[in-house]
Each structure stands twice: as C-alpha cells, then as structure tokens.
SEROGU-324510 format. One record per residue: x, y, z of N, C-alpha, C in turn; residue in three letters. Coordinates in steps of 0.02 Angstrom, whole numbers, plus 50000, padded with zeros to 5 digits. Example, Ala and Ser with C-alpha at 12.3 -4.5 7.8 and 13.67 -1.06 7.14 Angstrom:
// residues 2
     npx     npy     npz    capx    capy    capz     cpx     cpy     cpz    aa
   50660   49716   50390   50615   49775   50390   50660   49835   50390   ALA
   50642   49888   50354   50684   49947   50357   50645   50002   50394   SER
***
This chain:
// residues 192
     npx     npy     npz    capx    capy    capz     cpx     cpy     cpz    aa
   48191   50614   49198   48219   50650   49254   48294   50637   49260   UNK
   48317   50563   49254   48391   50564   49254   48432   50606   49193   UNK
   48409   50607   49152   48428   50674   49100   48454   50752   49100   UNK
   48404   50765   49154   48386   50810   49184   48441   50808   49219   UNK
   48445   50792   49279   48485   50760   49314   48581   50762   49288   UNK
   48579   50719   49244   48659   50717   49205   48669   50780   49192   UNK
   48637   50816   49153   48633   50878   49114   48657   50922   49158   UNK
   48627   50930   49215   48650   50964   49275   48726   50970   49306   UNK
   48721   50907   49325   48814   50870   49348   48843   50886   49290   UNK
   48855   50880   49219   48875   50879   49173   48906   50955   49175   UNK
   48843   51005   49136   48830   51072   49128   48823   51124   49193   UNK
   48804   51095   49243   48759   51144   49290   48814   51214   49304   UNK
   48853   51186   49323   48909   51246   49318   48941   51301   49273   UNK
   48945   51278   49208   48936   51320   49173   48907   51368   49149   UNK
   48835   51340   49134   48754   51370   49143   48766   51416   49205   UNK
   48788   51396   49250   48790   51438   49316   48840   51508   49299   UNK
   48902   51503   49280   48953   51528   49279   48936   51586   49194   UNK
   48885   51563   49155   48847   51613   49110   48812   51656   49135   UNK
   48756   51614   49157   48709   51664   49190   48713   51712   49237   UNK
   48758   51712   49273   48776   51738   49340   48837   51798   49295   UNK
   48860   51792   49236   48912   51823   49195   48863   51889   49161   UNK
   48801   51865   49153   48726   51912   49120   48699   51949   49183   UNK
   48685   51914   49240   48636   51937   49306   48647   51870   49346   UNK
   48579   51857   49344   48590   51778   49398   48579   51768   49465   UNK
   48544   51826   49509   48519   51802   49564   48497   51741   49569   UNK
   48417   51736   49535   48392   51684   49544   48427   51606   49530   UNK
   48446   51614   49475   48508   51553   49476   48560   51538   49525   UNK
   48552   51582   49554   48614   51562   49612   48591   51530   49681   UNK
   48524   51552   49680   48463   51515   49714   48456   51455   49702   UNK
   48441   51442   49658   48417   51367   49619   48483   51335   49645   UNK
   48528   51353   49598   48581   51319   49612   48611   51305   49691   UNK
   48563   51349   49715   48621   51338   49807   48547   51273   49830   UNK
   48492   51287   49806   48444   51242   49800   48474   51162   49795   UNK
   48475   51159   49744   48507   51104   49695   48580   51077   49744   UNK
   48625   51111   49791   48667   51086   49814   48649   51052   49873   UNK
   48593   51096   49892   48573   51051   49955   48521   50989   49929   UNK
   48502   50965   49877   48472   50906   49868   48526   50851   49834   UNK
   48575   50886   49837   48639   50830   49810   48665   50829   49727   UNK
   48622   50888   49682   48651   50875   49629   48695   50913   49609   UNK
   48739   50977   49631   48785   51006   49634   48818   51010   49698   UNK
   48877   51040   49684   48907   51038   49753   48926   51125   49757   UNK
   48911   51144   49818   48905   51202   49860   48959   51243   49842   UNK
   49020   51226   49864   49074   51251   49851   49090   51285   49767   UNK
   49087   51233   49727   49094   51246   49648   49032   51299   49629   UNK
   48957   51285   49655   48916   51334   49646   48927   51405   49649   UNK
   48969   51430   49724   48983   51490   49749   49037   51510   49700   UNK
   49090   51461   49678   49148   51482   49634   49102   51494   49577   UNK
   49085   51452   49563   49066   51475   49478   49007   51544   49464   UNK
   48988   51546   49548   48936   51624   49520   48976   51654   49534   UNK
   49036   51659   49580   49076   51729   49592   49130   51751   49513   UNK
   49139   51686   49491   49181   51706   49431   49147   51712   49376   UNK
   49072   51711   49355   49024   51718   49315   49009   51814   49337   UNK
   49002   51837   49404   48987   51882   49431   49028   51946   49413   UNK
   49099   51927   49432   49177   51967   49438   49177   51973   49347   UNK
   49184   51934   49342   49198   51930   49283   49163   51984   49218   UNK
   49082   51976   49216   49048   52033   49200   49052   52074   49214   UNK
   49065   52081   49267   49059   52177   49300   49124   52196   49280   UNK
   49181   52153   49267   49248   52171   49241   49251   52206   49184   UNK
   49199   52167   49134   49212   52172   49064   49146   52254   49063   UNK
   49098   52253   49077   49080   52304   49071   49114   52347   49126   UNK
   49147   52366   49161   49202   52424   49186   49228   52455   49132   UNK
   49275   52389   49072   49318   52416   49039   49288   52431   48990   UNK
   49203   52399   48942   49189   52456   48910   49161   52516   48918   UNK
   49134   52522   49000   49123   52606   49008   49188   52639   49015   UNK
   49252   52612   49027   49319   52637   49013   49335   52666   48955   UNK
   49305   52625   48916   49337   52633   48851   49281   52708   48825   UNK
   49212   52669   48828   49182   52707   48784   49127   52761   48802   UNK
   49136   52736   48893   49074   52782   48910   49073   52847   48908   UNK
   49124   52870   48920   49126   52971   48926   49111   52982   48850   UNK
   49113   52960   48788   49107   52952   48709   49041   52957   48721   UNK
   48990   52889   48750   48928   52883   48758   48863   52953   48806   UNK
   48905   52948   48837   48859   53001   48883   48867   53060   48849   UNK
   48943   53102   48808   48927   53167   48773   48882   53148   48732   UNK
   48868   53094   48698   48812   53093   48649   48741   53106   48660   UNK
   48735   53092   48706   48671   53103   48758   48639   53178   48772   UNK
   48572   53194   48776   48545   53269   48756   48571   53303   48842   UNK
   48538   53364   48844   48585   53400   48895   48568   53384   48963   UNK
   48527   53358   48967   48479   53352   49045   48496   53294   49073   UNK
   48522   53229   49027   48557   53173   49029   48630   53179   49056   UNK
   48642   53230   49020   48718   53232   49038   48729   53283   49122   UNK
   48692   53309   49147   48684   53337   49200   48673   53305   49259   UNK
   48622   53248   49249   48615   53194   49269   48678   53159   49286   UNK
   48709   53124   49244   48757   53064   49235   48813   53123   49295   UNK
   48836   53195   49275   48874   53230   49309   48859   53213   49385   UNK
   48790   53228   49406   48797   53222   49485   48792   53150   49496   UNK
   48757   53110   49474   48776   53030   49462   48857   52997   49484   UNK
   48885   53043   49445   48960   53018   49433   48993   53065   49510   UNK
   48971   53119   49535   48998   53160   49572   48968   53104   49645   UNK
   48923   53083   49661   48910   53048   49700   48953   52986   49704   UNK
   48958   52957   49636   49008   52896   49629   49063   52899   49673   UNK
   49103   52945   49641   49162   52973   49667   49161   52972   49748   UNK
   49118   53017   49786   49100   53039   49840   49094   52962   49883   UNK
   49068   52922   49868   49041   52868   49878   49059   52785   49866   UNK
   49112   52817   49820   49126   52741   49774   49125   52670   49792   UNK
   49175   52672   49861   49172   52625   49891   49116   52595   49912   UNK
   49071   52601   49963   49009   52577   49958   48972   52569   49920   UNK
   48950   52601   49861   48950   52603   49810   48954   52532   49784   UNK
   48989   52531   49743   49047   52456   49739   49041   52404   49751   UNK
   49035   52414   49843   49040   52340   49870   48936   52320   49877   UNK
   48927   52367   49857   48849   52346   49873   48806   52360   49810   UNK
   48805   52371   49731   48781   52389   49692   48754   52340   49651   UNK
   48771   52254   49668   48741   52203   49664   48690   52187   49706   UNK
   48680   52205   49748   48613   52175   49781   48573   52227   49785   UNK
   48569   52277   49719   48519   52319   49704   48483   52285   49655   UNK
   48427   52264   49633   48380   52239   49587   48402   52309   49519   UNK
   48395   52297   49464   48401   52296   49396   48450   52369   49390   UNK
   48523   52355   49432   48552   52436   49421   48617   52371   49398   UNK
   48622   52326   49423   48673   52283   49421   48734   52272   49363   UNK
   48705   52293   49323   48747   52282   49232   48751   52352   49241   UNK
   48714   52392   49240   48725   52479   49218   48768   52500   49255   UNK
   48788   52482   49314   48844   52496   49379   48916   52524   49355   UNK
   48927   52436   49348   49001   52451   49310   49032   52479   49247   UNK
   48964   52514   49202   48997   52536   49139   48993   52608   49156   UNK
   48957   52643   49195   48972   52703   49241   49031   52684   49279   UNK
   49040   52651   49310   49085   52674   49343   49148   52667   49308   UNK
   49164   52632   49253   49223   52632   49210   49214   52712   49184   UNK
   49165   52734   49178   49169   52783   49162   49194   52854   49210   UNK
   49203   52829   49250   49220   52914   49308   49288   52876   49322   UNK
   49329   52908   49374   49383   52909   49380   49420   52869   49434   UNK
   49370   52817   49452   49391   52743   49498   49422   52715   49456   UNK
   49491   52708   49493   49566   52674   49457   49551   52602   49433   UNK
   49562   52554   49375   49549   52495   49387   49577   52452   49434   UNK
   49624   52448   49463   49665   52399   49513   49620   52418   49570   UNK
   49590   52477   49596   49534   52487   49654   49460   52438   49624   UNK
   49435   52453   49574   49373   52419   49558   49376   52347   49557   UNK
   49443   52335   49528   49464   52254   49534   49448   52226   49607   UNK
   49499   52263   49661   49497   52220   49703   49419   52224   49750   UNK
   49369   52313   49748   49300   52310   49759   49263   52249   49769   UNK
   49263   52244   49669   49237   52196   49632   49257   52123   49657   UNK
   49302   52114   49682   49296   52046   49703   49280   52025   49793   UNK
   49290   52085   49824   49236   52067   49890   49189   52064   49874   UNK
   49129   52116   49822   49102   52106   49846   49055   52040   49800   UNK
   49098   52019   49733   49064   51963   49716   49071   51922   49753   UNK
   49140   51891   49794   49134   51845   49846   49064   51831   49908   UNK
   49045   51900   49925   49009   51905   49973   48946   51901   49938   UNK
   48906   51916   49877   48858   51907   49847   48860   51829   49826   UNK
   48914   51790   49794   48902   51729   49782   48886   51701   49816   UNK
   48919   51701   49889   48901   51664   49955   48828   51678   49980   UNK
   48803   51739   49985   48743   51752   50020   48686   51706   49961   UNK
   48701   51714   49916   48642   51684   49861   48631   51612   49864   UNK
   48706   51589   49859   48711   51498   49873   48689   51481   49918   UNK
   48713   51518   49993   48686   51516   50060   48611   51505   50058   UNK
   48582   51558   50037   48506   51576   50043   48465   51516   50020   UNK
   48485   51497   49945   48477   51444   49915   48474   51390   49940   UNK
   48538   51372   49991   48557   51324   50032   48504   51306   50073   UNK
   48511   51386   50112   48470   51356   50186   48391   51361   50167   UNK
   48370   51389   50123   48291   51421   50126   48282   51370   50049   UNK
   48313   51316   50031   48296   51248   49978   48236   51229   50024   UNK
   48242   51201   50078   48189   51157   50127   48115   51195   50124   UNK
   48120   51243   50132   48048   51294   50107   48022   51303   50050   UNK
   48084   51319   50005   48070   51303   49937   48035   51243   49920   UNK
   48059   51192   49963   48034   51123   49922   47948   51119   49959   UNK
   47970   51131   50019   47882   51122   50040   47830   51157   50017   UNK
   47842   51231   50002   47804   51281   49960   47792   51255   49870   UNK
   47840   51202   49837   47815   51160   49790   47768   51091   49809   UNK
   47790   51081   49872   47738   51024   49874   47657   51038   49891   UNK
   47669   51086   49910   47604   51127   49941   47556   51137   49869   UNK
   47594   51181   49824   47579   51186   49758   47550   51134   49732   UNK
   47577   51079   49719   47568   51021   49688   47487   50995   49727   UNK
   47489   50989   49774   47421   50964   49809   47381   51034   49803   UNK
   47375   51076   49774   47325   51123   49744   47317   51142   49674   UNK
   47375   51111   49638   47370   51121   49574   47306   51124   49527   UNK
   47265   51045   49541   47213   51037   49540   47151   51060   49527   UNK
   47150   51103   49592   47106   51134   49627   47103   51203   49583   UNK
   47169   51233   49578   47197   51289   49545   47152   51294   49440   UNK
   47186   51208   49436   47162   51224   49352   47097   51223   49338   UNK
   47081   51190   49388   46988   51177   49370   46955   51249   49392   UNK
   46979   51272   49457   46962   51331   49437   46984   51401   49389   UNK
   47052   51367   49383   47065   51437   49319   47015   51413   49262   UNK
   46996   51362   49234   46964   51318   49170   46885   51348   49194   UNK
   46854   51346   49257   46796   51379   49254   46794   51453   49238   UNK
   46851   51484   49277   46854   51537   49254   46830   51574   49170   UNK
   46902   51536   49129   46912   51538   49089   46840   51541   49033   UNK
   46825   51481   49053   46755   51452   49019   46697   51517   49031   UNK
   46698   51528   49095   46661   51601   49097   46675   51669   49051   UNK
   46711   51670   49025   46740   51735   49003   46734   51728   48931   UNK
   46740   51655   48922   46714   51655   48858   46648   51679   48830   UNK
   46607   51635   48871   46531   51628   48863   46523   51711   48882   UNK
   46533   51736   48929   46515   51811   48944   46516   51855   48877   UNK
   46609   51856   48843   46616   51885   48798   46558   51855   48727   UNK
   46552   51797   48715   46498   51772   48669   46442   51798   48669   UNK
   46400   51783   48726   46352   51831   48761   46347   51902   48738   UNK
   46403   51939   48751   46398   52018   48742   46398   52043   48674   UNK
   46466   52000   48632   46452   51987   48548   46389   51996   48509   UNK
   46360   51954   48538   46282   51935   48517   46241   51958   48522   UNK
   46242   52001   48596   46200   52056   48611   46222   52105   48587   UNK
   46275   52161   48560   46293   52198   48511   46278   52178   48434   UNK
   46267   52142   48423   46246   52112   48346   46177   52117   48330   UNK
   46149   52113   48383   46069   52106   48395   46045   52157   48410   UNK
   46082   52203   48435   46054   52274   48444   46072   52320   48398   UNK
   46127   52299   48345   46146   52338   48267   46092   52312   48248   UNK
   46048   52271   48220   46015   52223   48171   45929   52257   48181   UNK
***
C-alpha cells in the first residue's frame, strides 16, 4: 500500500494531467477523492485537470482547423448535410456551446475538432475553452472532494458484503454449469 501510496505523491498529477488531456471525468473524481484523504493536494488536482482538459480541446480545435473541412468533404452526402446544420447551429450557438460541451458524456473530444472546423476565431475558443475548463476542473475535484465521504462508506458497505456477494455469484455460477452439463447430455442422449 505505501507503494501505492508514493506512486501517487510521486506521479498522481501527471497521470492526472494525461488523463484528463484524453477525457477524465472519472479521474478527476478519484483524484478530488484522494485529496480529501490526504494523498494529493486539491489545489494541484484542479490545476492539473484544467491544464490536462484546455489543453486537449486546444490541440484538437487546431486539428479540426487544420483538417476538418478536408475531412467532412470526404464524407458521403447525408453526412455532409448533417455536419452543415451541425455547424449552422454551432455558429448560432457557439458560445454556450463551448462553455458547456464538456459536461456532455461522450461528445467531449468530437466538440473541438468541429468546432475548429466552422468559423469560431481561435483567440474566442481559447479564451471559451478556458472558463469553461476552469469551471469543469473545479466542479469534478469539488464533487470528488465533497461526495469522497460517501464514496468511502459505499466501499465499506461493499466490503462487508463482498462475501456474501462471491458465494453467491460461485453458487450461481456452479449452477449454470451443471444446468448446461445437464442439457449437453440430454441432447447427446436424445441423438443416440
């Protein structure tokens, strides 16, 4: 466990400042977790997911900058009709848009390479992009923070049923065997 432990203090931030660079809700959880039991500290957590956060959505901006209008003509016709009112809403919308397109579940990476792609200036997406990673790093660490104490009791809870849990997944299990054996055998016996 002290391994564990070092590895954390050591790395934890980095690891943090990756993952959160890919996606990283849940890590930002853990990690706001982890600050309130003392092995990271709060502050560096929120920095390192907001610059793990900003940072990705930066770099895919500039390759839907670069390459997305290339990418989408490639795309068959019904796609590209699509992406048109897609992008016409963008526009219409951007701003909110923007500041809230991270705390949509799995649109999060696809966001910013559309939107490099339509005609939001980069110095506007820049500065978007960094309210609203600020305000997403914080709410996640926060959450992490305050809702660790539940977290931990909902593992301890676990732990005193674990038990209970394998012996009955293991009867389970053991049933499904014997059933399927059973049925094997009775198909074999009724070819024969």
């Amino acid at each position: 466990m002290e391994t564990v432990e070092a590895f954390l203090r050591e790395y934890g931030y980095i690891v943090l400042l990756v993952g959160t660079f890919l996606e990283g809700e849940t890590m930002v959880l853990v990690a706001g977790y982890m600050a309130k039991v003392g092995l990271l500290d709060l502050n560096l957590v929120i920095l390192s997911s907001f610059c793990g956060t900003y940072c990705g959505d930066q770099l895919y901006y500039f390759i839907g900058r670069r390459w997305g209008n290339s990418a989408i003509k490639r795309t068959n016709e019904n796609w590209q009709r699509r992406s048109a009112r897609v992008m016409d809403l963008l526009q219409r919308y951007d701003t909110w848009f923007i500041l809230g397109f991270r705390f949509v579940y799995g649109v999060r990476n696809v966001t910013p390479f559309v939107l490099g792609a339509t005609s939001i200036r980069p110095l506007r997406f820049m500065i978007l992009n960094a309210l609203a990673a600020i305000v997403w790093a914080i709410s996640f660490a926060y959450g992490g923070y305050i809702f660790g104490h539940a977290m931990e009791a909902f593992l301890e809870q676990i732990k005193s049923y674990q038990m209970t849990f394998f012996a009955g997944l293991g009867v389970v299990l053991i049933g499904i065997w014997f059933y399927r054996r059973f049925k094997s055998r009775r198909s074999t016996d009724q070819v024969s």
